[in-house]
C-alpha positions as CSV (number, residue, x, y, z in Angstrom):
1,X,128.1,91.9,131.5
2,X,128.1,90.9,127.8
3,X,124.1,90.2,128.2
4,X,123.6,93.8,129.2
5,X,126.1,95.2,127.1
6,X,124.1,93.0,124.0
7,X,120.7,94.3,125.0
8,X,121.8,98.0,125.3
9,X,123.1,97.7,121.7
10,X,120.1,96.0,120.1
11,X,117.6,97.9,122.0
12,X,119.3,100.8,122.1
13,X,122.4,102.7,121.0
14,X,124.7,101.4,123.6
15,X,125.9,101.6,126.9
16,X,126.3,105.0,128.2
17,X,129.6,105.6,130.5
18,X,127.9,108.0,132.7
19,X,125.2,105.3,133.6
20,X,126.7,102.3,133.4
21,X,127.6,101.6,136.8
22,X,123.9,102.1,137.9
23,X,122.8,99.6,134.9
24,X,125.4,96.7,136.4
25,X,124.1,97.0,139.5
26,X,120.9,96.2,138.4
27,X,119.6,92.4,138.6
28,X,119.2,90.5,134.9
29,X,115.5,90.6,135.2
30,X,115.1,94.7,136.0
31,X,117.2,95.5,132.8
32,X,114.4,95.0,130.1
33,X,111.1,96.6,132.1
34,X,113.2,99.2,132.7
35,X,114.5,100.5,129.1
36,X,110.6,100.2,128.8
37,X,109.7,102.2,131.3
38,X,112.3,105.0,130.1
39,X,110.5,104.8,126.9
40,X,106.7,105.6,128.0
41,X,107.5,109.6,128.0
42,X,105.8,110.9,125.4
43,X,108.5,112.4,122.4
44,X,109.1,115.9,122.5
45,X,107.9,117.2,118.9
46,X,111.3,118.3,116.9
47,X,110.4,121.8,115.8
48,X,113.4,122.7,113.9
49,X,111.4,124.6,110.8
50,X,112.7,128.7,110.6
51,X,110.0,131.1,110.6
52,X,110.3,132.1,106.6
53,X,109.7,128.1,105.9
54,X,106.9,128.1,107.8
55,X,105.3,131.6,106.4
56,X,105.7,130.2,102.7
57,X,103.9,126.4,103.8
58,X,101.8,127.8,106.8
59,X,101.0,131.3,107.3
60,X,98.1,133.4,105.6
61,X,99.2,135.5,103.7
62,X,101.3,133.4,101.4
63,X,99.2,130.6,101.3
64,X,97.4,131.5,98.5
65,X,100.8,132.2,96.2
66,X,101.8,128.9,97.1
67,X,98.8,126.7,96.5
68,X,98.3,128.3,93.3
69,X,101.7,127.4,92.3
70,X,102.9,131.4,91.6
71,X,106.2,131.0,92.8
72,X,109.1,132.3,90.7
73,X,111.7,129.5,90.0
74,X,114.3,131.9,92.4
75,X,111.0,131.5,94.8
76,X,111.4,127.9,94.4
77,X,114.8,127.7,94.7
78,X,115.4,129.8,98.0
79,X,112.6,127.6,99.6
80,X,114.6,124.3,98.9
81,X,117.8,125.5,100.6
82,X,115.8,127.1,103.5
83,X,114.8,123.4,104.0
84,X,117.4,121.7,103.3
85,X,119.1,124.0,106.0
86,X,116.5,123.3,108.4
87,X,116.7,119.1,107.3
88,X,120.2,119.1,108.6
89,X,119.0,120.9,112.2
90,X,116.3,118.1,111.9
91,X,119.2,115.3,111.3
92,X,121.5,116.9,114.0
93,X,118.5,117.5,116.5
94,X,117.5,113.5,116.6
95,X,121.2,112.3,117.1
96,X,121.1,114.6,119.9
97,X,118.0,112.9,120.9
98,X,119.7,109.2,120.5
99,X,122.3,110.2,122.0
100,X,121.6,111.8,125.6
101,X,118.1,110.1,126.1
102,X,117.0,107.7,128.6
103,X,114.5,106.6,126.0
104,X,116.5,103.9,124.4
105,X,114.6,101.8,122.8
106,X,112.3,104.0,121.3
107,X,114.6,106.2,119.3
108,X,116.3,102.7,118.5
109,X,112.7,101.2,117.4
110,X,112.2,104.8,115.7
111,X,115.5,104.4,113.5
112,X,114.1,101.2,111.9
113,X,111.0,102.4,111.1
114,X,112.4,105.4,109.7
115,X,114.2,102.5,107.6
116,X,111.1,100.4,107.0
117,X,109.1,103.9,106.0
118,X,111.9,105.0,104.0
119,X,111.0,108.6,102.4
120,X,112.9,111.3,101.0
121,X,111.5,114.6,100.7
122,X,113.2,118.1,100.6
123,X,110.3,119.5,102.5
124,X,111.2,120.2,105.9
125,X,107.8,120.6,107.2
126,X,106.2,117.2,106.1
127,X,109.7,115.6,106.9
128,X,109.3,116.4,110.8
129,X,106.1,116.0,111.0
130,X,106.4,112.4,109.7
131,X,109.1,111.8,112.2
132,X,107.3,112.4,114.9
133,X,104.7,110.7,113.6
134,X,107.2,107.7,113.5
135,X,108.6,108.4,117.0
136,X,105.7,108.9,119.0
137,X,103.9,105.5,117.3
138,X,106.9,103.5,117.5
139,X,106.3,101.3,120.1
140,X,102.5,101.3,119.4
141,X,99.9,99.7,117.5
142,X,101.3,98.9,114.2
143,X,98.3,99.5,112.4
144,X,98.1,103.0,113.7
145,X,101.7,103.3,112.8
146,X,101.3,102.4,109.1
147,X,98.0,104.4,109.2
148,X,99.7,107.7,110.2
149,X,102.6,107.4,108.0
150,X,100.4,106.4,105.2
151,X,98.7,109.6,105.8
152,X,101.8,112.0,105.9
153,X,102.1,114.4,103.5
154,X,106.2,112.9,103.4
155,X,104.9,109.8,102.2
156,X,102.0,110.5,100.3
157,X,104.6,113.2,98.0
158,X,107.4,110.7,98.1
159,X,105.1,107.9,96.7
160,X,103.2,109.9,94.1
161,X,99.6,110.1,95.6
162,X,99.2,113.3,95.2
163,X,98.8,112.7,91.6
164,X,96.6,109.3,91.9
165,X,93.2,110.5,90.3
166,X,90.2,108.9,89.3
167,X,90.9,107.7,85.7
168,X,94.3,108.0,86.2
169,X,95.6,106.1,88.9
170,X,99.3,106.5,89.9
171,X,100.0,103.0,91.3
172,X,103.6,104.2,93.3
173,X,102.0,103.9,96.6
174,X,99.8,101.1,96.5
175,X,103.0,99.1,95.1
176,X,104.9,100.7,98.3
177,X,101.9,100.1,101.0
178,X,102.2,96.3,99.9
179,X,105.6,95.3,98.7
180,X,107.8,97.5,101.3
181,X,105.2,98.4,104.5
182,X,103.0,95.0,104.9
183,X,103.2,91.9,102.9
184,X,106.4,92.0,100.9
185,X,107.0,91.3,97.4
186,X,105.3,87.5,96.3
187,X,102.3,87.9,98.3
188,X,99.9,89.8,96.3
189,X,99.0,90.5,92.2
190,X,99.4,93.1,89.8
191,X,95.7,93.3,89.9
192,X,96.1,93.6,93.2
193,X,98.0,97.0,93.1
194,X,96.4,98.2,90.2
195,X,92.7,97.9,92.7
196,X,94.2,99.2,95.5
197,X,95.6,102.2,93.3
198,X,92.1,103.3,92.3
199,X,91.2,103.0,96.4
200,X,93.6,105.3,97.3
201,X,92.5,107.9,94.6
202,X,91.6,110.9,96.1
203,X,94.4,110.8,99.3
204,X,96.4,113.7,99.1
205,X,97.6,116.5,101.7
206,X,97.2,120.4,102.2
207,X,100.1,122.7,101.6
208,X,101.1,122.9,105.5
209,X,100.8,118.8,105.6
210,X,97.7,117.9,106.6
211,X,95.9,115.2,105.1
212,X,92.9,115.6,103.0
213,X,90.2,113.2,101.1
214,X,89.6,114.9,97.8
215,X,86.0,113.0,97.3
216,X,85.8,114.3,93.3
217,X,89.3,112.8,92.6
218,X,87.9,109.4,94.1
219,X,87.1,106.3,92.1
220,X,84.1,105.3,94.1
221,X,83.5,101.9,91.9
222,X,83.6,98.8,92.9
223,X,87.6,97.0,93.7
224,X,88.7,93.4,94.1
225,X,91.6,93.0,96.5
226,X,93.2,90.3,97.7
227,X,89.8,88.1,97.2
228,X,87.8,90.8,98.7
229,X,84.7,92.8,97.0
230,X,83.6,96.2,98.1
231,X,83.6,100.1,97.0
232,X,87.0,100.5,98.9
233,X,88.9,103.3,99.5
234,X,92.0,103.8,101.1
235,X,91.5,103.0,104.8
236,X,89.7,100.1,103.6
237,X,92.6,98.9,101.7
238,X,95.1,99.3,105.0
239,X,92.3,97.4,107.1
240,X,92.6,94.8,104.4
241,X,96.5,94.5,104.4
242,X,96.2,94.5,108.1
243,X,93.6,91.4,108.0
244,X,96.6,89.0,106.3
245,X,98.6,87.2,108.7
246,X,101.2,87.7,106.1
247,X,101.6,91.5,107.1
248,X,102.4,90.6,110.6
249,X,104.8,87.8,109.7
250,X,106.6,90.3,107.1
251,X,107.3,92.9,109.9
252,X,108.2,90.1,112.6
253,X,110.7,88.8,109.2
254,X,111.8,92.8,108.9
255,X,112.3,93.4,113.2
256,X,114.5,89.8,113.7
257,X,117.0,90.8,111.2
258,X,117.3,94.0,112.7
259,X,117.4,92.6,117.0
260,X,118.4,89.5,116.0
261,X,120.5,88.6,113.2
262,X,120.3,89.7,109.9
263,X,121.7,86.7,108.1
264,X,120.5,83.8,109.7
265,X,116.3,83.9,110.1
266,X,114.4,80.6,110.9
267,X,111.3,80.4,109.4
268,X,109.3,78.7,111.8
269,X,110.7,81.7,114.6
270,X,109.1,84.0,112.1
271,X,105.9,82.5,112.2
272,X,105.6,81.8,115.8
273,X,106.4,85.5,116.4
274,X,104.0,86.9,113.7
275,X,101.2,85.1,114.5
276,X,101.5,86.4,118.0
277,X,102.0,89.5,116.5
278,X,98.9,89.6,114.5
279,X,97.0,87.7,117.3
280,X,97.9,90.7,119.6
281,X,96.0,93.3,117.3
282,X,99.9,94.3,116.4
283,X,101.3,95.3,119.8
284,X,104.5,96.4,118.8
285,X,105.8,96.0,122.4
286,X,104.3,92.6,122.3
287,X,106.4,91.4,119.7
288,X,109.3,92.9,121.2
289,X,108.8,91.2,124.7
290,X,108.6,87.8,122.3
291,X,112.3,88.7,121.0
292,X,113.9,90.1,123.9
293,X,112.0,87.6,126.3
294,X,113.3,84.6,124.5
295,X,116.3,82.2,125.0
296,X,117.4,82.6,121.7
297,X,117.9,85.9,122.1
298,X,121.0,85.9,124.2
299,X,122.1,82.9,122.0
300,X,126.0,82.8,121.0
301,X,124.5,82.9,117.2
302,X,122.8,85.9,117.6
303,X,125.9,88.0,119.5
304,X,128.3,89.9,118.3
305,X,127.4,89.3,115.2
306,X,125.7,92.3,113.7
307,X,127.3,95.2,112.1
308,X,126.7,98.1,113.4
309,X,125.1,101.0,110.7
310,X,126.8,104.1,111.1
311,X,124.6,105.8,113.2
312,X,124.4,103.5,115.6
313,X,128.6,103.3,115.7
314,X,128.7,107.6,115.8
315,X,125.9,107.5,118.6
316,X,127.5,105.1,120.5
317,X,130.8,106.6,120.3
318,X,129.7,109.7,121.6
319,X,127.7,107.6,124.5
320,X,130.9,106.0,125.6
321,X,133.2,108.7,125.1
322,X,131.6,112.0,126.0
323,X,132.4,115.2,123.6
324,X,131.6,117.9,122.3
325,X,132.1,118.7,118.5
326,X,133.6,122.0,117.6
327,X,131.4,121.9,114.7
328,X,128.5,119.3,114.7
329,X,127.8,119.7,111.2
330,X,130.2,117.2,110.6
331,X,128.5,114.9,111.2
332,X,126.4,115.0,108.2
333,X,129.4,114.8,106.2
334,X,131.2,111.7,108.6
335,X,126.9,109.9,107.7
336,X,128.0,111.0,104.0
337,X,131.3,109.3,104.1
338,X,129.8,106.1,105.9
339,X,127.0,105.6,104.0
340,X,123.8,106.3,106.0
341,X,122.3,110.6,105.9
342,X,119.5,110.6,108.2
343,X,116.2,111.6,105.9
344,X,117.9,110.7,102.8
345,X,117.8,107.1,102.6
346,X,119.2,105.8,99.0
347,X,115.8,104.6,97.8
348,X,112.1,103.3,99.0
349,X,113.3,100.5,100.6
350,X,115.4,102.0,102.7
351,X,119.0,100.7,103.4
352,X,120.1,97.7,103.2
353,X,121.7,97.0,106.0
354,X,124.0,94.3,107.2
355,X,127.6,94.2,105.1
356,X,126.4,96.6,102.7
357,X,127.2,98.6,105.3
358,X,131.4,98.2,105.1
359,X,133.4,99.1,102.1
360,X,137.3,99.2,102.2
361,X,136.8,103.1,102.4
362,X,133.9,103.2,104.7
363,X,135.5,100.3,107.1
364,X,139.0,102.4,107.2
365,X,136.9,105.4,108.2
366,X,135.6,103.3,110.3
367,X,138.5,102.2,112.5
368,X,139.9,106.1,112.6
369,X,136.9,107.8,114.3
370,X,137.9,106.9,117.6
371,X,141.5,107.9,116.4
372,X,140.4,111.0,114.6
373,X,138.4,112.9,117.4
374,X,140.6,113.3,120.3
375,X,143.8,114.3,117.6
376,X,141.5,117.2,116.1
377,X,142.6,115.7,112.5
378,X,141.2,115.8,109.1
379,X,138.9,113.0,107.5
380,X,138.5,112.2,104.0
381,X,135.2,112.9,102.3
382,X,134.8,110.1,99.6
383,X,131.3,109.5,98.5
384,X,129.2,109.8,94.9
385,X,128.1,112.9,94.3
386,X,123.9,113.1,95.6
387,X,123.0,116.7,95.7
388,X,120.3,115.7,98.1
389,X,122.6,114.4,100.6
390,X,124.6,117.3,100.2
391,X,122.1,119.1,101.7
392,X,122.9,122.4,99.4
393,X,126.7,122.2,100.9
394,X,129.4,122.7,98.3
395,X,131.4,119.7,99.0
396,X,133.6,117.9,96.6
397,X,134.5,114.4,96.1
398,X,137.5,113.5,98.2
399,X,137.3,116.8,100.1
400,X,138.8,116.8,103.8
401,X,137.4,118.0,106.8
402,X,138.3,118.4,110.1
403,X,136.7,115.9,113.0
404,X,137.5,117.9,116.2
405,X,135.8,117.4,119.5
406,X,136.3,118.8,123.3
407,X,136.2,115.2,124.7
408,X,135.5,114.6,128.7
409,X,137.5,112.2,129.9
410,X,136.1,112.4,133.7
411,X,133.0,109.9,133.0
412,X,135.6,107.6,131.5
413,X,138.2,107.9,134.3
414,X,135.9,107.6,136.7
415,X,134.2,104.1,135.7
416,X,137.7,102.5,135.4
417,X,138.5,104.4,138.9
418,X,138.6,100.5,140.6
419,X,140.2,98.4,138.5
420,X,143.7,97.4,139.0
421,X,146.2,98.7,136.5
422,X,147.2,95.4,134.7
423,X,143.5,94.6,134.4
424,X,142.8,97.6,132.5
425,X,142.9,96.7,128.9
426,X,141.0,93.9,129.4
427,X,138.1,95.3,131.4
428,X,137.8,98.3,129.0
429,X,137.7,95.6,126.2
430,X,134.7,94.2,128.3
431,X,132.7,97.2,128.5
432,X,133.4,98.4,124.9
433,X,132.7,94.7,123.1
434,X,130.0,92.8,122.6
435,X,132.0,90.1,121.4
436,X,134.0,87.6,123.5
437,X,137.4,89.1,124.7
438,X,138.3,85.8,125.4
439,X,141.5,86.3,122.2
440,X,141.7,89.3,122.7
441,X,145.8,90.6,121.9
442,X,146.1,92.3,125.5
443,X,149.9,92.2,124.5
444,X,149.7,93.8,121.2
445,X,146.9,96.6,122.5
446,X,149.4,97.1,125.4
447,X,152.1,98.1,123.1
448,X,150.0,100.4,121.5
449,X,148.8,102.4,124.7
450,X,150.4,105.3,126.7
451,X,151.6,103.7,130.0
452,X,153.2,106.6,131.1
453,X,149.7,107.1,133.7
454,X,147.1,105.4,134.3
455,X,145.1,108.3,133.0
456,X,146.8,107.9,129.7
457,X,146.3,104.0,129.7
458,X,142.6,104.5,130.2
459,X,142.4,107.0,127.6
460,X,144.4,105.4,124.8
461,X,142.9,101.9,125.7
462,X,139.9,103.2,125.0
463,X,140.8,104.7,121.6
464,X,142.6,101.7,120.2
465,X,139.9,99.3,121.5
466,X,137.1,101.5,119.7
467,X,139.4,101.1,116.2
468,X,139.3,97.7,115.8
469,X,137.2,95.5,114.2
470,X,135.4,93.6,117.0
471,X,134.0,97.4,118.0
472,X,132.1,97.5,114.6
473,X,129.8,94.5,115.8
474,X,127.0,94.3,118.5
């Protein structure tokens, strides 16, 4: 089962204990059309704005105050922790999502382009309305991807557009657009960005997020770009990017390393998938079926191998162990601790990734989740102060806070109902790693679970085999 169990974790957050049985029972060849057919739903649109946020952004009778900029700094101030309030409902609501859905693979394929789109922006509004624009293109048509988030008010703010203006072009976003979103750095001029700034003069957004062409702030001369002549604007230049083979090979570069492996990437893979990739009209799904279609794939290389970011260890802690937190806000301080906040990623390219990931304080955080939760005990807050990620809550350096859930065990007890007793450990090791369990200390792990029941083996097998290191790959 360590092809399933590898696919499930790429493609998705993991295997989830109350479905597992149904997935094993399944032949090799049903399991990938069907995490695609879970995914075809339409997203539900996260909503998570309070009425006050939207009266200030949206409604009538403030509009005016705020467009004209008449807000008293106190104004300004309770509007930024009314959405940063809201943010963390928005953060809290989509790990609900990746949690408990069926659709896998497109809240797994929404996380890295949240990644590859990377924005920060205290504005609750713009901030969910680029999500779903994220989540509901995410196994699309990349060019319709890159146009919608191109167009979000989250973006454009983040990148400096709204400030791009004929004779004075703010070249943030066309940098962005080129180096991070489509060809990456080494393919393109400074003359290039500096043209494609003076196209994109005049893109900007309304108050309550909706884009807008301001024609008078437009530089309607004539650009070179890329060794192309016209009177471009904006959606000219994405149409352009889109056109280089280089774009497509960039994202195919960008999705191995985070399916595949993120340390070793052939080139000659990379150009066999872009090209199909661009010769599909960017099918996202297309270039997934290529990956997850392929030989290599499955390949000893490419498993176990990746480290898992902290969002996807939390969500698929909670898929395998079911629980409830007594407060779920802690979560944004466990993200905090580990190094990735949802919405607040550390700059515009995003994270990193990979073995940035682990720290000695991060990986012994790490190891104690599984530990932590069913004990009801206190974690350790250690992180550099960012106000952003704080999200407006006081918390101090090296603070503690309790992790505390209402776990049921019943899912759990049930899926090992079967198994003989001194077969346990090591079949629990096989559902919980990706990585051979061939070495793995059955002795040593036995020592270190309850034996008293077999109820108490199940549960402390599973605990001690989620705190070790092979559980941090996929």
């Amino acid at each position: 089962m360590h092809k399933l169990q590898h696919l499930l974790w790429r493609t998705g957050f993991g295997p989830r204990t109350k479905s597992w049985e149904k997935w094993a029972a399944l032949p090799e060849a049903a399991w990938w059309p069907k995490l695609k057919d879970d995914s075809i739903p339409d997203p539900v649109y996260f909503d998570v704005a309070d009425s006050a946020i939207k009266g200030l952004f949206m409604g009538i009778g403030e509009l005016g105050k705020m467009e004209r900029g008449d807000l008293s700094k106190e104004d300004k101030k309770e509007v930024r922790q009314m959405s940063r309030e809201n943010l963390r409902s928005l953060n809290l609501h989509w790990l609900e999502e990746m949690t408990h859905t069926k659709s896998q693979l497109r809240e797994k394929i929404a996380l890295f382009w949240h990644g590859h789109f990377a924005s920060r922006n205290f504005n609750v509004l713009y901030q969910q309305q680029m999500l779903h624009v994220i989540r509901e293109k995410a196994l699309g048509n990349f060019g319709d991807l890159l146009r919608g988030v191109s167009k979000s008010a989250a973006m454009l703010a983040f990148l400096n557009n709204q400030q791009n203006k004929k004779q004075h072009p703010n070249e943030n976003f066309a940098r962005e657009v080129m180096e991070l979103f489509t060809l990456g750095r080494g393919h393109y001029t400074e003359t290039d960005i500096k043209e494609a700034a003076r196209a994109f003069t005049g893109w900007g957004f309304r108050l309550n997020g909706d884009f807008v062409f301001r024609k008078a702030l437009h530089d309607n001369s004539t650009k070179t770009l890329l060794g192309k002549t016209g009177k471009y604007n904006g959606d000219d230049v994405l149409d352009i990017l889109l056109e280089q083979r280089q774009t497509a090979r960039f994202i195919a570069r960008k999705l191995y390393r985070f399916l595949v492996n993120d340390a070793i990437v052939p080139d000659d893979r990379i150009t066999w998938l872009g090209d199909r990739f661009y010769d599909s009209g960017y099918q996202i799904m297309r270039l997934l079926d290529d990956i997850v279609r392929s030989d290599w794939f499955y390949a000893p290389e490419n498993t176990g191998n990746k480290i898992k970011s902290p969002v996807e260890l939390w969500v698929g802690i909670r898929r395998a162990i079911p629980f409830e937190l007594d407060n779920p806000d802690t979560q944004l301080l466990l993200q905090r601790a580990l190094g990735q906040v949802l919405f607040y990623p550390p700059n515009v390219a995003g994270w990193p990734g990979g073995r940035n990931w682990i720290d000695s304080s991060s990986l012994m955080l790490r190891l104690r989740i599984p530990q932590i939760l069913p004990d009801r005990r206190d974690f350790d807050i250690r992180t550099k102060s960012d106000d952003d990620q704080q999200m407006g809550q006081d918390e101090r350096v090296g603070s503690k806070r309790r992790l505390a859930a209402e776990t049921d065990w019943q899912p759990v007890l049930d899926l090992f109902a079967g198994i003989p007793e001194k077969e346990l450990v090591s079949q629990i090791g096989t559902y919980l790693w990706t990585v051979s369990n061939n070495k793995m200390p059955v002795e040593v792990l036995r020592n270190h679970t309850d034996g008293s029941s077999r109820e108490a083996l199940i549960k402390t097998a599973m605990i001690q085999l989620m705190a070790t290191p092979e559980y941090q790959l996929c």
